[in-house]
C-alpha positions as CSV (number, residue, x, y, z in Angstrom):
1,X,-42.4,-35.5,-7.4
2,X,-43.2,-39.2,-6.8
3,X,-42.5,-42.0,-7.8
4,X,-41.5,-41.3,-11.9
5,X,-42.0,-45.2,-12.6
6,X,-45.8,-44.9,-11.9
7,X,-46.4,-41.3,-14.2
8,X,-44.6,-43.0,-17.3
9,X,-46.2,-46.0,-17.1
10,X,-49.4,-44.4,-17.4
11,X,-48.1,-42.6,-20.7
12,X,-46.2,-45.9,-22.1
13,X,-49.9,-47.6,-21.9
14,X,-51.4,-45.1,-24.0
15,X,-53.4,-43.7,-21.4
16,X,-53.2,-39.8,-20.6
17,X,-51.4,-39.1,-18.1
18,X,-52.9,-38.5,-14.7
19,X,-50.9,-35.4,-13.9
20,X,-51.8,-31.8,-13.6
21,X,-49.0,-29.9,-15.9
22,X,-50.0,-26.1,-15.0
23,X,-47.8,-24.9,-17.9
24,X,-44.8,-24.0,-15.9
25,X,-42.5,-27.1,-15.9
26,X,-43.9,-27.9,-12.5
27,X,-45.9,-31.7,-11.8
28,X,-48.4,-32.1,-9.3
29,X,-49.5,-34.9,-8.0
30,X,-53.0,-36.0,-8.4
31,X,-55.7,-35.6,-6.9
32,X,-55.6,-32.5,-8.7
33,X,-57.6,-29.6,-10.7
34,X,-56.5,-28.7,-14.4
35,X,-57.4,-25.3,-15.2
36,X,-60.0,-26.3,-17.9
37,X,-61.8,-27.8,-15.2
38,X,-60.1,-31.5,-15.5
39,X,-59.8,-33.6,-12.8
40,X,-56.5,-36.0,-12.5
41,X,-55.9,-39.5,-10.6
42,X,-53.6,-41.9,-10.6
43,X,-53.9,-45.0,-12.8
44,X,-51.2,-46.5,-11.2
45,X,-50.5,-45.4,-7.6
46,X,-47.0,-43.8,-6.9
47,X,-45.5,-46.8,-4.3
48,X,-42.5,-44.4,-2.4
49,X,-44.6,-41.2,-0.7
50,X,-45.3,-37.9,-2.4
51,X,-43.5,-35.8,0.1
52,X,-44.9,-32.0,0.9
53,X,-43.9,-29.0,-1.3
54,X,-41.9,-26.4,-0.3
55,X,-43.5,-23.4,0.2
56,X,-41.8,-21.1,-2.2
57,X,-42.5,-23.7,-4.3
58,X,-46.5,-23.2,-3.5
59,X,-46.2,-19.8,-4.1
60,X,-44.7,-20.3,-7.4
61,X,-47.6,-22.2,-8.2
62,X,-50.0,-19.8,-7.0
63,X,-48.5,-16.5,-8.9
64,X,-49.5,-15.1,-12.2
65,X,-46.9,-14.8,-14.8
66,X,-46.0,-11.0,-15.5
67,X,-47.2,-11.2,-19.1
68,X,-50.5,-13.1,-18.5
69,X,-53.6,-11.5,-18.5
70,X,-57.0,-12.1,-16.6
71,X,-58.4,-14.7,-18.2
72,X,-61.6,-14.2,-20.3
73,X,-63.4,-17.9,-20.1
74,X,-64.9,-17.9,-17.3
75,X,-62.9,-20.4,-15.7
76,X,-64.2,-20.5,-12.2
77,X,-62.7,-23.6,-11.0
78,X,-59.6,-22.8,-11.5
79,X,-60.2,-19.0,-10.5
80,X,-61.5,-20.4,-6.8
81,X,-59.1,-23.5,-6.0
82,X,-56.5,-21.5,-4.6
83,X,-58.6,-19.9,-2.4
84,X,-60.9,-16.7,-1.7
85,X,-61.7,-14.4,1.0
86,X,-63.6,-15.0,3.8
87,X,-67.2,-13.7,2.9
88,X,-67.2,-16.0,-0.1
89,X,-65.6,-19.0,1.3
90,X,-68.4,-21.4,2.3
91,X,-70.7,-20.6,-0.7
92,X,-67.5,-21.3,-3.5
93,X,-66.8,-24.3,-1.1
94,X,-70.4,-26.1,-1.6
95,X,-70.1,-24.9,-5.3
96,X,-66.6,-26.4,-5.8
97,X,-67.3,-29.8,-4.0
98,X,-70.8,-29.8,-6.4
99,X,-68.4,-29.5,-9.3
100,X,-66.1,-32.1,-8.1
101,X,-68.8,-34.8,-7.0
102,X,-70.7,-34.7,-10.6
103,X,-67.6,-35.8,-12.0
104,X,-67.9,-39.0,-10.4
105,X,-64.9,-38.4,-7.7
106,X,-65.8,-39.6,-4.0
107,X,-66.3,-38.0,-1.2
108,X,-62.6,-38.2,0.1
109,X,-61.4,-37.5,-3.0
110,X,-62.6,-34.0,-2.7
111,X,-62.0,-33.4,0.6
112,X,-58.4,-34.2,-0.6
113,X,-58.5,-31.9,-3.6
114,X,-60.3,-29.1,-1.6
115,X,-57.5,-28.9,1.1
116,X,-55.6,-26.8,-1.2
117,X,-58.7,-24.2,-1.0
118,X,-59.3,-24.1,2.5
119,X,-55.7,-23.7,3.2
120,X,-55.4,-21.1,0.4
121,X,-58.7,-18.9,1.8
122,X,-58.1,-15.9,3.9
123,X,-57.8,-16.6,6.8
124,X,-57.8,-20.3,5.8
125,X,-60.6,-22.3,6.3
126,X,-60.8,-24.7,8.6
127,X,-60.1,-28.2,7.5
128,X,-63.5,-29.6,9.6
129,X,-65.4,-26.5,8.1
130,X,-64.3,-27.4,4.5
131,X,-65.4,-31.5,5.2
132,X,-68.9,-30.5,6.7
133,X,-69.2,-28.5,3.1
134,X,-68.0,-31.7,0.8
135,X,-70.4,-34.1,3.3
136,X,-73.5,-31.6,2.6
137,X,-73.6,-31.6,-0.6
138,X,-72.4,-35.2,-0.9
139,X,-76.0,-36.3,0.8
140,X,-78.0,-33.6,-0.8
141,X,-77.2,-34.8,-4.3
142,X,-78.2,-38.3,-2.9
143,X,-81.0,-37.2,-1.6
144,X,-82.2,-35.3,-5.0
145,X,-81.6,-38.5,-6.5
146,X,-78.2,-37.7,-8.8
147,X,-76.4,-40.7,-10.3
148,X,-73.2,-42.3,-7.9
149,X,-71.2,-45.3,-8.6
150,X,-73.0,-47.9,-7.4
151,X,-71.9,-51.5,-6.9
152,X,-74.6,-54.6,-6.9
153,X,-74.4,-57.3,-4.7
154,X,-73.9,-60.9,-5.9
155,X,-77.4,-62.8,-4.7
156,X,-74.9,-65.2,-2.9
157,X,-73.4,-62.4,-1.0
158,X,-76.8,-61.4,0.0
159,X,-77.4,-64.6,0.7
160,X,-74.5,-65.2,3.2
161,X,-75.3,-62.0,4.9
162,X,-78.3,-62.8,5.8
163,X,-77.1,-66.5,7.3
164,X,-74.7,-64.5,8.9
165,X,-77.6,-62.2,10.9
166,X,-79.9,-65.6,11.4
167,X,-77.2,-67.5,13.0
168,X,-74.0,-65.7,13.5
169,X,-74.6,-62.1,14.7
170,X,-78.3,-61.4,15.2
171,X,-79.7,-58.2,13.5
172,X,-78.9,-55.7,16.4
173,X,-82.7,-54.0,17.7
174,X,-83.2,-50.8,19.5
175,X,-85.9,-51.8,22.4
176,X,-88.8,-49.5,23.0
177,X,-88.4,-50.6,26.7
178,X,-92.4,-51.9,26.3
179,X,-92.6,-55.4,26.2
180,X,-95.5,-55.6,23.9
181,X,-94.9,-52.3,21.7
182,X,-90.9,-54.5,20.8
183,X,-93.0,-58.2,20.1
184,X,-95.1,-55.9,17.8
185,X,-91.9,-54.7,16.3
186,X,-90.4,-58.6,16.2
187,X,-88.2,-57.1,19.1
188,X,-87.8,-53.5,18.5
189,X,-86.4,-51.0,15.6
190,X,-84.2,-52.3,13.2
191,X,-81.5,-50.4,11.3
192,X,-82.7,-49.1,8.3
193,X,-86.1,-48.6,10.1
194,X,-87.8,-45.2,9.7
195,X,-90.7,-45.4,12.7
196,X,-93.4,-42.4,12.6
197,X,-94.9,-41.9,15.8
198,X,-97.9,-39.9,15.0
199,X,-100.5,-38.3,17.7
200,X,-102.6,-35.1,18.4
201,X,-100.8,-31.6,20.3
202,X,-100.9,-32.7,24.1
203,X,-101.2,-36.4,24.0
204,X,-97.6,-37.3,24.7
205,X,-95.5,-38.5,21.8
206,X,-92.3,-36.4,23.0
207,X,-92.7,-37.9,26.2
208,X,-92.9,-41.3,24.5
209,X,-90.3,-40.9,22.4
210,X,-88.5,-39.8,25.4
211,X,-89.0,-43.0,27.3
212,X,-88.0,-44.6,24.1
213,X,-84.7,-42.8,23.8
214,X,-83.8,-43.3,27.8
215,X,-84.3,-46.4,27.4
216,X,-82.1,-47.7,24.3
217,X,-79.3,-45.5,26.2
218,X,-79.4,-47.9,28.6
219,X,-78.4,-51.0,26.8
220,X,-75.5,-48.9,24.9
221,X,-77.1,-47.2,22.3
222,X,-75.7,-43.7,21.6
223,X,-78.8,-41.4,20.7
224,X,-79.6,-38.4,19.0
225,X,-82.3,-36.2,19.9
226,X,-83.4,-33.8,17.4
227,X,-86.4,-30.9,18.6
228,X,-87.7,-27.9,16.7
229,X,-90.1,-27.6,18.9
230,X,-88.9,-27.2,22.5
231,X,-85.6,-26.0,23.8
232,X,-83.0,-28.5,24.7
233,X,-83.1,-27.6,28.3
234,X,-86.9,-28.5,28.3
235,X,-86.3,-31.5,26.5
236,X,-83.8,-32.2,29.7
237,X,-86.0,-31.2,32.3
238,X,-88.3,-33.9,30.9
239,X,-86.1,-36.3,30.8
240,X,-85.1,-35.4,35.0
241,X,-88.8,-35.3,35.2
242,X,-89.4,-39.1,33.8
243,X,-86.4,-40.6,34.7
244,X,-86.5,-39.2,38.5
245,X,-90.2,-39.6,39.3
246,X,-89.8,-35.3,40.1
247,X,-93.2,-33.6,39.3
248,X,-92.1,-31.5,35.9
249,X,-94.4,-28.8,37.3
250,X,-92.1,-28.8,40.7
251,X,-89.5,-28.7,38.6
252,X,-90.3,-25.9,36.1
253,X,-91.2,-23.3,38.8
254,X,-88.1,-25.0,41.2
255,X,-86.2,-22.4,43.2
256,X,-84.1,-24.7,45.1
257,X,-86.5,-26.7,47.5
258,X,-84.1,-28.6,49.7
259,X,-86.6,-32.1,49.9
260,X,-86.6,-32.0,46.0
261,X,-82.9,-30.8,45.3
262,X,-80.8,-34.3,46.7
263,X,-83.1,-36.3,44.2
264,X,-82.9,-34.0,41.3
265,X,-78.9,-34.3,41.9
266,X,-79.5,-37.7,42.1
267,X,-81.1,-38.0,39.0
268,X,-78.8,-35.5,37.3
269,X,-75.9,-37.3,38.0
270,X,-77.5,-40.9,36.7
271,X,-79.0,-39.7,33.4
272,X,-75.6,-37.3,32.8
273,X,-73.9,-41.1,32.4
274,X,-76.6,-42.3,29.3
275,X,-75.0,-41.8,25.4
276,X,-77.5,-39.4,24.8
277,X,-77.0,-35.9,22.4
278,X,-79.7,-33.2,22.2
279,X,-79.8,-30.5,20.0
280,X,-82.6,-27.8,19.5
281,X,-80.2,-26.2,16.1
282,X,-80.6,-28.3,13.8
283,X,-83.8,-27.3,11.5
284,X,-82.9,-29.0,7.9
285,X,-81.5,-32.7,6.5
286,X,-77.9,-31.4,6.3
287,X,-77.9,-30.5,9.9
288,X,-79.1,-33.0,11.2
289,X,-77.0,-35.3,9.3
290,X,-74.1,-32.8,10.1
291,X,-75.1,-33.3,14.4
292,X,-74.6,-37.0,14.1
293,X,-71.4,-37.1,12.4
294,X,-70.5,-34.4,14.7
295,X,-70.9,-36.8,18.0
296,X,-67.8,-38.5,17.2
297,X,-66.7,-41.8,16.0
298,X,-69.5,-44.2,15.7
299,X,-71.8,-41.4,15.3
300,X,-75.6,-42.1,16.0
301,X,-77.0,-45.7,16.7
302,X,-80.4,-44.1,17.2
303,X,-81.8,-40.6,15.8
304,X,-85.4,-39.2,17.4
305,X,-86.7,-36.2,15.6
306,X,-89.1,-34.2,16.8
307,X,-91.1,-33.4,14.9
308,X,-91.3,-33.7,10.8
309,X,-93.2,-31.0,9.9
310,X,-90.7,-28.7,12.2
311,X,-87.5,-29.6,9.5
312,X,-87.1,-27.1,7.5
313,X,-87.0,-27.3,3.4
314,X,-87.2,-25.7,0.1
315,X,-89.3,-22.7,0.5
316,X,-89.5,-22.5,-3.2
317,X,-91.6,-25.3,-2.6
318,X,-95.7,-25.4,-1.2
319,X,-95.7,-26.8,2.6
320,X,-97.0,-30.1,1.5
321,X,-94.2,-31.1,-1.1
322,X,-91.7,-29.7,1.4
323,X,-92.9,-32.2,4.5
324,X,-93.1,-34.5,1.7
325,X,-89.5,-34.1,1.0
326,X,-88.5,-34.1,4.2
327,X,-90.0,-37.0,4.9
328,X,-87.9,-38.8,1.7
329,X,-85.3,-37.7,3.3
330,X,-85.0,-39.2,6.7
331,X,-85.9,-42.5,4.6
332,X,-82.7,-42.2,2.5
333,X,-80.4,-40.6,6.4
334,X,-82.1,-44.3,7.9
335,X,-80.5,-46.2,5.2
336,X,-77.5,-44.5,4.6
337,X,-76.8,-44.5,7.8
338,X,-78.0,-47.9,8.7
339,X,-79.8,-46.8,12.1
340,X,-83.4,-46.8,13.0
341,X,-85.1,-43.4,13.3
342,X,-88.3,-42.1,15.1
343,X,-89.6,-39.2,14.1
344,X,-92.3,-37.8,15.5
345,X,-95.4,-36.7,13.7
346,X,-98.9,-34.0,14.3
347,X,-102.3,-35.7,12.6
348,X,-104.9,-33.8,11.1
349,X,-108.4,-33.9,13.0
350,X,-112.3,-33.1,12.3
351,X,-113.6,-30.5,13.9
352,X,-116.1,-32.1,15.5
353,X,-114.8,-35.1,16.0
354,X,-112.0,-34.1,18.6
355,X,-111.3,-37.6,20.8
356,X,-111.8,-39.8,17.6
357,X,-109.0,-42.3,17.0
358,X,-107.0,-41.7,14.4
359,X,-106.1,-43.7,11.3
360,X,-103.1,-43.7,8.8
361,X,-105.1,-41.2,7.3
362,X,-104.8,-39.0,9.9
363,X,-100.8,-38.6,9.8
364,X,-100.9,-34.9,8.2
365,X,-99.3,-34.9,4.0
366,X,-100.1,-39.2,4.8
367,X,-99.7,-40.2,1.4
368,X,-96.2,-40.1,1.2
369,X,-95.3,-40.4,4.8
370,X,-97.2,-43.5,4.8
371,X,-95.7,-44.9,2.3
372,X,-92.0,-43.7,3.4
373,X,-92.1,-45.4,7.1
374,X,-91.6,-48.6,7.7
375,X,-93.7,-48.5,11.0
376,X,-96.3,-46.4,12.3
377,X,-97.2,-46.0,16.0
378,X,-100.3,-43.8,16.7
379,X,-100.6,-42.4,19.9
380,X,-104.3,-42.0,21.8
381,X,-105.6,-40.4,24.5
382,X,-108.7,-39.0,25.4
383,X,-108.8,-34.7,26.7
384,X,-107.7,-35.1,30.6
385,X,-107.8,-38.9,30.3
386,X,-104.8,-40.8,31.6
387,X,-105.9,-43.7,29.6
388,X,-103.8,-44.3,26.3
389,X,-103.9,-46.3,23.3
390,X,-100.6,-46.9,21.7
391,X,-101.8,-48.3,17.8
392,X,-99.1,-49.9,15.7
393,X,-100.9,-48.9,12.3
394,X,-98.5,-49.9,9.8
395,X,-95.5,-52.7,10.3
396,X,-93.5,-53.8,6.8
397,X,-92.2,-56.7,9.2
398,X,-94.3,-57.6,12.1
399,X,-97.9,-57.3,13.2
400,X,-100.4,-54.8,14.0
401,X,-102.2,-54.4,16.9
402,X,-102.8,-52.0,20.2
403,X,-101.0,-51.5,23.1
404,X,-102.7,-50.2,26.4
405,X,-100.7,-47.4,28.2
406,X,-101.8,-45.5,31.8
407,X,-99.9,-42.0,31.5
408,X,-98.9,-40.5,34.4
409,X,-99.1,-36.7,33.7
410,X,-97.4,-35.3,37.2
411,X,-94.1,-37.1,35.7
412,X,-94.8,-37.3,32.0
413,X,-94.2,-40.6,31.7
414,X,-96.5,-43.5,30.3
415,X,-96.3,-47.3,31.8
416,X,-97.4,-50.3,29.7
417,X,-101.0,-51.8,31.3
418,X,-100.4,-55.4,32.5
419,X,-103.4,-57.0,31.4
420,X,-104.3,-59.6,33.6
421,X,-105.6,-63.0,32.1
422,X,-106.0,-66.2,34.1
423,X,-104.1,-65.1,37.1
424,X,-100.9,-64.2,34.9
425,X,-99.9,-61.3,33.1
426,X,-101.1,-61.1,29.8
427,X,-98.5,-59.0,28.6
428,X,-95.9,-61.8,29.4
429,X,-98.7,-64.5,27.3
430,X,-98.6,-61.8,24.2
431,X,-96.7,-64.3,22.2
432,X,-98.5,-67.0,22.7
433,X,-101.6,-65.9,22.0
434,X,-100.9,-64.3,19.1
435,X,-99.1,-66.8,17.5
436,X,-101.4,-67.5,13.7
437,X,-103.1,-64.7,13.6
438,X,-102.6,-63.8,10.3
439,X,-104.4,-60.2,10.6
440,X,-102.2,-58.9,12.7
441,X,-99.6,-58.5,10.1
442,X,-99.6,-55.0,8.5
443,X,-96.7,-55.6,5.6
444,X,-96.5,-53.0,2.7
């Protein structure tokens, strides 16, 4: 099978050859699965194309000889490649792609070796089904921190890079859609960026974050909305509610009023056009992950979760270590997937000390989540006040400060105050006058 030239030259090296011989007279081509639990490659890649085998020529393969007996040795791997039944078939999957990763073999790789599997499972598997698998275990061994084949970057590379996003192709920022909340953030979230927007039940970050969202839709951003904590129909009717000026409480209890109905059509029909994907399923890492390679080619440029301590994890572990993990996690999703992500966030309170503004040290588990995000925005707002306080607490890259909100509760939405100064608008001066103030920066 193959091109002969590029097995024997293997073999005339003095290297082993990269074949699978299953002890039959028959050669399969790598990528392959020796029954000891080997895995095969080529050194030397066959040039002419490994055609298809013939199908009595798979079942060949696949049957027993009459004389051989069950083997004793507990050889799973070889046991499970060609396939089990259906009650088994995701659990040996995940088990199998394990296997295959910790031998240092990439993600396509197995994909490629496990197509044999899923097309060997009855009924088969499907192909997508078996990827999904090989992807989710793929991140959960990064996430717990297992060893991969990792290749540094020359300084000079780095270097050019970086010239590159100074002067050639700026660094691409996804807009808040308030003016000062992006000069805080040197002009929004950057990829890699994990942003915590922490505040108190009631005070608005899902309708902030929602704002947020609509808004880097607009200029082209395809976004993921992640909730645990309402439906994605309510997350929708929010979203109507904000972007339509429709009272949510009109719309909640609507049974078709004619003088609301043309607008919510309206509205319908304008927001149905934005790059947005909601999902109310997803509860752990893997899911979520598995929702944004899900939407498509080009995935997610922009993932909102709400809220941390809603995503789901070990439950071998205490809740602390859990959110803590979680929290890890999304880190590692930002980077690996080179997008910003704002996850939302509760905050512990005193007892007696309910309209207090909070502090980093008010994020709930704040040790580690403080020290995972990049940014964090806490959100203020006094019991029945429309007043809010939007603190930008922690910045890596740009300042710290407080922006003034008015939220608007009929529609959910918050507007940025224009702070008059001189006769101007002092949010259109921000720059200017915080130019050298050396405070304001909130690095760590």
């Amino acid at each position: 099978m193959g091109d002969p030239v590029a097995i024997l030259r293997t073999v005339q090296d003095g290297v082993k050859s990269q074949v699978d011989i299953r002890g039959i007279g028959i050669i399969v081509a790598p990528p392959s699965v020796h029954e000891n639990g080997s895995t095969y490659e080529w050194i030397t890649p066959p040039t002419a194309e490994v055609p298809e085998a013939p199908p009595e020529l798979v079942i060949l393969v696949k049957r027993r000889r009459p004389e051989e007996k069950p083997r004793q040795d507990g050889n799973w791997v070889q046991d499970s490649i060609g396939g089990v039944e259906e009650g088994s078939r995701n659990a040996t999957c995940a088990r199998l792609a394990g296997f295959l990763l910790s031998k240092g073999l990439d993600r396509q790789t197995v994909k490629a070796l496990l197509r044999q599997f899923s097309a060997g499972c009855k009924p088969p598997m499907p192909r997508n089904e078996m990827e999904d698998v090989v992807d989710s275990i793929w991140r959960k061994d990064l996430q717990d921190g297992k060893s991969r084949s990792i290749l540094a970057k020359p300084l000079n590379d780095v270097l050019h890079s970086l010239y590159e996003t100074l002067y050639s192709k700026p660094e691409r920022r996804v807009k808040t859609g308030f003016d000062k909340l992006d000069w805080f953030l040197c002009g929004g979230l950057a990829d890699g960026e994990l942003a915590y927007l922490g505040a108190r039940p009631g005070v608005g970050k899902t309708a902030m974050a929602l704002q947020i969202c609509a808004h880097a839709a607009k200029d082209g951003c395809r976004c993921l909305v992640v909730s645990r904590e309402m439906s994605a129909i309510s997350m929708g009717r929010r979203m109507v509610s904000q972007g339509g000026r429709i009272d949510a409480s009109v719309l909640r209890r609507m049974t078709g009023r004619e003088a609301t109905k043309d607008k919510v059509i309206e509205t319908l029909d304008r927001l149905s056009r934005l790059p947005i994907w909601i999902t109310d399923e997803a509860s752990t890492l893997e899911e979520i992950a598995g929702a944004m390679e899900n939407m498509g080619p080009g995935g997610a440029d922009f993932l909102v979760v709400d809220h941390l301590q809603l995503v789901r994890g070990d439950r071998r572990q205490d809740r602390r270590h859990q959110v803590e993990a979680a929290s890890r996690g999304i880190k590692v999703m930002s980077l690996d997937y080179k997008i910003p992500i704002l996850c939302m966030s509760t905050l512990s309170r005193a007892p007696d000390k309910k309209d207090q503004r909070p502090t980093l040290d008010s994020l709930r588990e704040s040790g580690e989540l403080e020290h995972d995000a990049d940014i964090v925005l806490l959100l203020h707002r006094a019991f029945k006040s429309t007043e809010a306080e939007c603190m930008v607490a922690k910045n890596r890259d740009g300042h710290v400060g407080t922006a003034n909100f008015e939220f608007e509760p009929s529609f959910l939405t918050f507007t940025l105050v224009q702070e008059k100064l001189g006769g101007t608008d002092r949010a259109a001066n921000i720059g200017a006058e915080m130019i050298g103030e050396s405070d304001m920066f909130g690095g760590g």
